[in-house]
N, C-alpha and C positions, 0 to 999 in steps of 0.2 A: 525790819519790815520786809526786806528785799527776797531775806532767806525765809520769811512766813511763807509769803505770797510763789517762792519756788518751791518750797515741799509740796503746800498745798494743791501747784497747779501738778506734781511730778504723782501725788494721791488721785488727783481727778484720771491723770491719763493712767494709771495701773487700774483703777477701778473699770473705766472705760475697756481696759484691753479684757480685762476678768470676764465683765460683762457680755465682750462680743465672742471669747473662746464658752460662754456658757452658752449661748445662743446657738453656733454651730455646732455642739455637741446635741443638746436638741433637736437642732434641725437633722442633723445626722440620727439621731435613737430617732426621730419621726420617720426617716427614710426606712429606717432597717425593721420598725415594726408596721410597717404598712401592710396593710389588710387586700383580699380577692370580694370580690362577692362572695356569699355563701351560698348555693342553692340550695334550698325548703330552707335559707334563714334571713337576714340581716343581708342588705346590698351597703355598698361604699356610699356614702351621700345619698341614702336612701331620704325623699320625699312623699314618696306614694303608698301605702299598705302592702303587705308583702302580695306577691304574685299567688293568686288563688288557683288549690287544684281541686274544689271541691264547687258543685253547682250553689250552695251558701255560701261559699267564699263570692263565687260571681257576682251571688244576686246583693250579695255586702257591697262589692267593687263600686255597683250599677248605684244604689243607694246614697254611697258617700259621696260620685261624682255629682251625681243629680240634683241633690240638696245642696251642696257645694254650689253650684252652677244657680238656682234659685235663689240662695241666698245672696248671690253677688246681682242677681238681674234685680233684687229690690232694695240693694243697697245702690247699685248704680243710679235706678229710677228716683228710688227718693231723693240723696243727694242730689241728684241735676234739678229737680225743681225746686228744691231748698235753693242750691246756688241763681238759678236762675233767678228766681224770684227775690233773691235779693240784692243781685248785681242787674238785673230789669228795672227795679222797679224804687231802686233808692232815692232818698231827699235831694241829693244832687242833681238829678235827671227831672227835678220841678213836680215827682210822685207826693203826692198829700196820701196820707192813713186813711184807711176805708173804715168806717165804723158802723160793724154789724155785730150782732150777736150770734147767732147759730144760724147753720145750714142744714135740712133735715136731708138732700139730697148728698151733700158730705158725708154727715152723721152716718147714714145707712150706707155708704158706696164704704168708708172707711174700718167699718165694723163687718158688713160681708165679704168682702174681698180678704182680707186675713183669712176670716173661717174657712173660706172656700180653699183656701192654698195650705191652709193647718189641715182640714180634715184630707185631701186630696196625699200631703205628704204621710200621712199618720195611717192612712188605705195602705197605701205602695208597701211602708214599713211593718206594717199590721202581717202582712201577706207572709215576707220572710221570716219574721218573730214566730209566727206559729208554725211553718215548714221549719226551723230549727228547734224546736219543741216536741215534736214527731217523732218520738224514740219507736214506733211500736214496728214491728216485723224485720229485728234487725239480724245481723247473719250470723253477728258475735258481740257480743257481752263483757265488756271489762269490766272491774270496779279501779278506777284508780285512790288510793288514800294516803294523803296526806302527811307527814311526819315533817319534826325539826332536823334533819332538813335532808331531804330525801322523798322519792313516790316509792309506793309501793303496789304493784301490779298484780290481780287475780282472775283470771281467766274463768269467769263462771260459767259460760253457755256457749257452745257450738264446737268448731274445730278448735282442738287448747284446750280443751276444760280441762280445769285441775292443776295447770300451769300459773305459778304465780313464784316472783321475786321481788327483789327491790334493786331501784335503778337511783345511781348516787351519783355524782361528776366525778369524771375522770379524774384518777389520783393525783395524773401527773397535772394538771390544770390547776390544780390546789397549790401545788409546788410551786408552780409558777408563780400565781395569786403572790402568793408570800414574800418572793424572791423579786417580784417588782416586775418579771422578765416576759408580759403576753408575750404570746405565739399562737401561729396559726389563724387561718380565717375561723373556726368553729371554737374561738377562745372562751371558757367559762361554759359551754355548751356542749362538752364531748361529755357522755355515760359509760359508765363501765357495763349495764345490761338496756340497751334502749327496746322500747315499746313496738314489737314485732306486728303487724296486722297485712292481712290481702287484701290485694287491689281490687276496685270495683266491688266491694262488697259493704252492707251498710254495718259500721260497729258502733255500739251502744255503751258510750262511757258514763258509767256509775259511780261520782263523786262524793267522798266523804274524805275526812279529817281525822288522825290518832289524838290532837293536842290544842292548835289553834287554828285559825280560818288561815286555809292556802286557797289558790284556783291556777287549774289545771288550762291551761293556752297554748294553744298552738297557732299564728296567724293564720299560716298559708291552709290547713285548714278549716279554717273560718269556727272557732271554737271558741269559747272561754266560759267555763263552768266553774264556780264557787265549791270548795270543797269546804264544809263547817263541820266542827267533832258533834255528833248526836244527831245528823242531819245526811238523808238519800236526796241528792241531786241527780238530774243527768243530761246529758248532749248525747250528738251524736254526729258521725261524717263518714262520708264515702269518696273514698281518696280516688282519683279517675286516672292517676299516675304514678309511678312506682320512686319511690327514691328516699332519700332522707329530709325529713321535716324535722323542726325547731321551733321549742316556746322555751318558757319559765314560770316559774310559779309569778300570777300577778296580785298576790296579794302579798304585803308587808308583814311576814309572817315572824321575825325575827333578825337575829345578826347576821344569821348565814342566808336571808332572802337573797343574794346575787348569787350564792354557790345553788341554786335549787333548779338545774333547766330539765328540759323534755326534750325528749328525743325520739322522732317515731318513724321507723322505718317501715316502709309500704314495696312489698314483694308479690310476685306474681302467688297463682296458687299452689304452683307446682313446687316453688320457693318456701312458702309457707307451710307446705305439708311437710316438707324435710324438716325445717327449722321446729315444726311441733314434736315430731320423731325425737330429732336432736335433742330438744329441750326435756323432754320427760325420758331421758337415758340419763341426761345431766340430774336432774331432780331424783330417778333413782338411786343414782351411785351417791347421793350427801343425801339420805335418807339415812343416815348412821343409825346401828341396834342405839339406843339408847341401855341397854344393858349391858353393853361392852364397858371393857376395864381397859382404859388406857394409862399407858404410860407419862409421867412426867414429862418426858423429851417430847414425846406425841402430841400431848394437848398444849403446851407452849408453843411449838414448830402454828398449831392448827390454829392456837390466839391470836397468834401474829401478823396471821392473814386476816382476822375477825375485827384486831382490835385495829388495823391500819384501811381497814375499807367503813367501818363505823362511827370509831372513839374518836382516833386522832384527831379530827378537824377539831373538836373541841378540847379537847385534855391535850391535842398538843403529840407529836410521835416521840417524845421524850418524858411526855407522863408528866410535864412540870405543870400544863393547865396553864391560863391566862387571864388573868383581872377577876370575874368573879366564879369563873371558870374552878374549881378545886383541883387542887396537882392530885395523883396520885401515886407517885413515884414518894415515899414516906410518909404516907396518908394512913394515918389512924386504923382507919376504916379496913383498908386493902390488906394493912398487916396484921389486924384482928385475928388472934385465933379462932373466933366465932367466924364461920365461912359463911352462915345463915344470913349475917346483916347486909353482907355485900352482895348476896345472891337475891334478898331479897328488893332492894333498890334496879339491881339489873331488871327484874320481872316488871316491878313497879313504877319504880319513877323516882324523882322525889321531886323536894323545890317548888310545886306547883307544877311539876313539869318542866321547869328549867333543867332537868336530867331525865331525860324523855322514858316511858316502859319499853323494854328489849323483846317483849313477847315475840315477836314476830319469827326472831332468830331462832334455830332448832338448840334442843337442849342440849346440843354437844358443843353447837359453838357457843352457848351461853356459858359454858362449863368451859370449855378452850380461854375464852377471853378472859373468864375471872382466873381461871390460873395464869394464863401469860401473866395478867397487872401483879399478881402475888409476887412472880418470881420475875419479873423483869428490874431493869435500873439500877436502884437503890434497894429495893424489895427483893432479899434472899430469903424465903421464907422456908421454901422447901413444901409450902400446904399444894395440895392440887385437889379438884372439885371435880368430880366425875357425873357424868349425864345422867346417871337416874338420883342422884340428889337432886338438880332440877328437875327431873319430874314429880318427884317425892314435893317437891317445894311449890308447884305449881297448883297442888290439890288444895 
């Protein structure tokens, strides 16, 4: 019994020690991933809504503390008469029960007094609902839309027109995601093309959806518009300071809703005009002839980049796919001599849309990426898909 009760106690102290080295190793990884503030995103022990740079962000600020501060003055007031009145006026202290039935001077003090503080709150908020509402005379015109799981950005009116991409999270932040390993204060929140606009001027975001209900947020500019597929919404904000802002998509849109953030960088005008420059010399040079003949080595080199800023997160950068995910790395499909069926799901979709349509991508990186999956992996196939077969395909 002597040598029970010594194993047993010689198991509690190993467990014990286990215990306190797993504890310091946490406390240590909580050291070493310790967060800055962000500016235009998330603070450290942030309580208050993010710091507004937009006159609706303000008049949001002014609103939330206000009703805040009401709602606690008549929760104060009622409880202290509730308490009073019933540590006043108890059976102990020799109080008999009053036996009345109604008070019409209650009745009506208890029914106006709400209304008047409902309708008086419901004014104040009424006021900013419809100035956030006010799209008209704005300076520039987005449409932001929706996809699983990405924005995609088009520049329809004013400085920019014609400029449109798509903005995805940072590759390397996926990496991380995977590997367990945050980093940085802008974790989960870095873009590889964030949402360019000038300061001081009003822009006009035009919301819509490729697949399911996303919505487009940004706090610090006091924003949050509903993007629905078959449906024109819109907001609008006038950033009064120049810098990096941060959202995410706030609707529950799928598996990958925490990899889906916004990123909106606000530059002077002078900043802006270069960056529109910039942007449409970028846009002409991947303007590919679509009647060009590429090479094998060409369009796999050019998939690779197509299918590791697109595909991957779901198929995985080794093409095996995950749970109901479809591998494609010896997938039926991908090594079909028929190049038609797998071209035709890129355009399309399938699944319901659990494999969302590629329209958006130009027909050379549609033709890049279906060639890299042919010939990558496991897939030697030797087939390659050249860019005016997608256009032949899109008719």
């Amino acid at each position: 019994m002597m040598t029970t009760m010594h194993t047993h106690r010689h198991s509690l102290y190993r467990r014990s020690a286990q215990l306190s080295l797993g504890l310091g190793a946490l406390l240590s990884s909580g050291l070493a991933l310790a967060v800055n503030d962000l500016p235009g995103g998330p603070k450290v022990n942030q309580l208050n809504l993010h710091e507004p740079v937009t006159q609706i962000g303000v008049q949001q600020h002014f609103l939330h503390n206000f009703m805040l501060v009401v709602c606690l003055a008549i929760f104060v007031a009622v409880f202290a008469v509730m308490f009073y009145s019933i540590l006043k006026h108890r059976k102990s202290l020799g109080h008999k029960p009053a036996n009345f039935h109604e008070s019409v001077a209650v009745e009506i003090a208890w029914t106006v007094v709400p209304f008047i503080i409902v309708i008086a709150m419901g004014a104040m908020a009424t006021r900013t609902v419809v100035a956030m509402k006010d799209t008209t005379n704005a300076d520039l015109t987005i449409k932001a839309t929706g996809y699983q799981w990405k924005w995609g950005y088009d520049y329809l009116k004013g400085e920019g027109e014609g400029i449109a991409f798509l903005s995805t999270l940072d590759a390397s932040h996926r990496v991380m995601s995977d590997a367990g390993k945050p980093a940085g204060d802008n974790y989960l929140l870095a873009v590889d093309n964030p949402l360019v606009v000038p300061v001081d001027k009003k822009v006009r975001i035009v919301t819509t959806a490729n697949d399911v209900i996303h919505a487009w947020m940004v706090p610090s500019l006091g924003v949050k518009q509903d993007a629905i597929p078959g449906f024109v919404r819109d907001t609008w904000f006038r950033a009064e300071k120049t810098g990096d802002f941060y959202g995410q998509c706030a609707e529950l849109c799928g598996k990958e809703h925490a990899y889906m953030p916004i990123h909106v960088r606000v530059v002077s005008a002078e900043d802006y005009a270069k960056w529109v420059e910039g942007k449409k010399k970028e846009m002409a040079a991947l303007a590919d002839d679509p009647n060009k003949v590429w090479t094998l080595e060409e369009l796999v080199a050019r998939g690779e980049k197509v299918y590791a800023a697109n595909c991957s997160a779901c198929h995985r950068p080794d093409g095996k796919g995950a749970g109901p995910i479809k591998a494609l790395d010896g997938s039926l499909l991908v090594t079909d001599a028929d190049k038609n069926k797998q071209i035709q799901i890129l355009l399309n979709g399938a699944a319901n849309g659990a494999m969302p349509a590629w329209r958006t991508l130009s027909d050379t990186e549609i033709a890049a990426v279906a060639t890299y999956t042919k010939n990558s992996w496991g897939n030697k196939t030797g087939t390659l898909v050249q860019p005016s077969e997608i256009v032949a395909a899109r008719k």
